[in-house]
C-alpha positions in Angstrom: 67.0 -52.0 27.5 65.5 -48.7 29.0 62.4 -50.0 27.9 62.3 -52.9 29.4 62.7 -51.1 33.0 60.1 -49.2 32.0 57.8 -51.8 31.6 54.7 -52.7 34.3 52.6 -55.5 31.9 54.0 -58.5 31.2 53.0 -61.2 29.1 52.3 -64.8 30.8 52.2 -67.7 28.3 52.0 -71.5 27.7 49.4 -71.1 31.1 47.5 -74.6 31.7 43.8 -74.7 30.6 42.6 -74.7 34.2 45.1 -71.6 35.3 42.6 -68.6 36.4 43.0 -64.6 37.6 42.9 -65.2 41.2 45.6 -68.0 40.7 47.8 -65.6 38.6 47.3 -62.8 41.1 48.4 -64.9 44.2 51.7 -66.2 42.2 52.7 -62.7 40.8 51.8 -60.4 44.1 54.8 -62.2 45.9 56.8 -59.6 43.8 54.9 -56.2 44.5 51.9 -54.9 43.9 49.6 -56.3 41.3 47.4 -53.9 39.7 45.6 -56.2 36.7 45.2 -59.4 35.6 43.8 -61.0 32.7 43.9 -64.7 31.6 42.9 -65.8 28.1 43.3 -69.4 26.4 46.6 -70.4 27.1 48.2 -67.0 28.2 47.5 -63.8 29.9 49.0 -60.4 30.9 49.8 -58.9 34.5 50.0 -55.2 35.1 51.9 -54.3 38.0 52.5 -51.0 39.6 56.2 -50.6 39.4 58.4 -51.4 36.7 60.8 -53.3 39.3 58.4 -55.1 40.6 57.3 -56.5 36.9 61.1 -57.1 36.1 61.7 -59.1 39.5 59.0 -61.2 38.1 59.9 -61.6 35.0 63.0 -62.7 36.3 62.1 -65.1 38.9 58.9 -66.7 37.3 60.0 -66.6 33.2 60.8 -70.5 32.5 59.2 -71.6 35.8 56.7 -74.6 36.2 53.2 -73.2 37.1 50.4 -75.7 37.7 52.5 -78.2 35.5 53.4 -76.6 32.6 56.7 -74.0 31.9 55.8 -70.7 32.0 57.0 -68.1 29.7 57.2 -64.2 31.1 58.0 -61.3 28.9 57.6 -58.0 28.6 54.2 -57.0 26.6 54.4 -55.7 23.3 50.8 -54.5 23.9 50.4 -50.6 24.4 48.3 -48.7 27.0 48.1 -49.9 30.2 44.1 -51.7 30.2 43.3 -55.0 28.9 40.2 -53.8 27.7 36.5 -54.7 29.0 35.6 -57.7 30.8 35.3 -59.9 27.9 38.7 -61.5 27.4 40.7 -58.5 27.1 41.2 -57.6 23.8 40.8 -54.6 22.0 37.7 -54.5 19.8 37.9 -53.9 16.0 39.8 -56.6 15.0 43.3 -57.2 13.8 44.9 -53.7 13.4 42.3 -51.4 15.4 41.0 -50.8 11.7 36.8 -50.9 13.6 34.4 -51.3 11.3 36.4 -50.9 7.8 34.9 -53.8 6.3 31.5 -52.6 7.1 32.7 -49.4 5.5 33.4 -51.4 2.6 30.9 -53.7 2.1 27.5 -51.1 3.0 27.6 -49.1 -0.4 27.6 -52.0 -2.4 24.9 -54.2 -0.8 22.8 -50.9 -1.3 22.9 -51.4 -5.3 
């Protein structure tokens, strides 16, 4: 429980097609200040300031209807507090941060 009032991101899924940052950001600043948003297909993450503020959200918005579809809001299970660069917010090097193993790999025998 103490880490959920720790918490300042907060996942945002089952988000219509045509939901966008700016339309994110307008719904989620009603509750405090709203440091980052990102919004990928179907889902995003927003990264308050204060943990109350995120949990207030959470609260009021998790189950909502947002541009016709039910929202969900959770806490993030992501760690650190960026969403990465601008291109969709993901951490590069693939599924467990493990960059450039298969290259690693694969380099010495292609060289045979």
């Amino acid at each position: 429980r103490n880490q959920i009032k720790m918490a300042t991101k907060l996942y945002v899924g089952n988000l219509a097609e045509t939901a966008s940052e700016k339309g994110i950001r307008e719904l989620f600043e009603s509750f405090g200040q709203v440091n980052e948003v990102a919004v990928l297909r179907g889902f995003g993450f927003v990264h308050f300031r204060k943990s109350e503020d995120a949990e207030a959200a959470r609260e009021a918005l998790n189950e909502s209807d947002f541009m016709g579809t039910r929202i969900q809001v959770q806490v993030s299970r992501t760690k650190g507090h960026g969403f990465g660069g601008r291109g969709g917010g993901r951490q590069s090097g693939g599924r467990d941060g493990y960059r450039g193993s298969v290259y690693a790999f694969v380099t010495p025998h292609l060289s045979k």
